[in-house]
C-alpha positions, 0 to 999 in steps of 0.5 A: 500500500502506498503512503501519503506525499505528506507522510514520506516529506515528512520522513526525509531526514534532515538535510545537513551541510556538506561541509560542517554536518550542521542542519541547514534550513530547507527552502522551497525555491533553493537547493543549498548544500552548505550552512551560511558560515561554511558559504561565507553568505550574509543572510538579510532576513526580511523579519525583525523578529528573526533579526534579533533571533538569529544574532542571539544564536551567532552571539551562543 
């Protein structure tokens, strides 16, 4: 029996940089196989909120 698309997405493991192992964040129109820090890529996030997140977990 065949199981849901929902279900086997949900299942995949994490995708992971291919330099450091760290999990990277997947995104629906980009296909990145490395981390910010290993890409050397500034990141602009479009909320202000994820802003101060996101210094919070580089200052950890």
């Amino acid at each position: 029996m065949l199981q849901s698309s929902t279900k086997f997405y949900e299942q995949l493991p994490a995708k992971c940089c291919n330099r450091c192992g760290e999990t990277v964040e997947e995104l629906a129109d980009c296909y990145h196989t490395e981390c910010y820090k290993c890409s050397e890529t500034v990141f602009y996030p479009l909320s202000p909120i994820f802003l101060s997140m996101y210094n919070t977990a580089i200052q950890e």
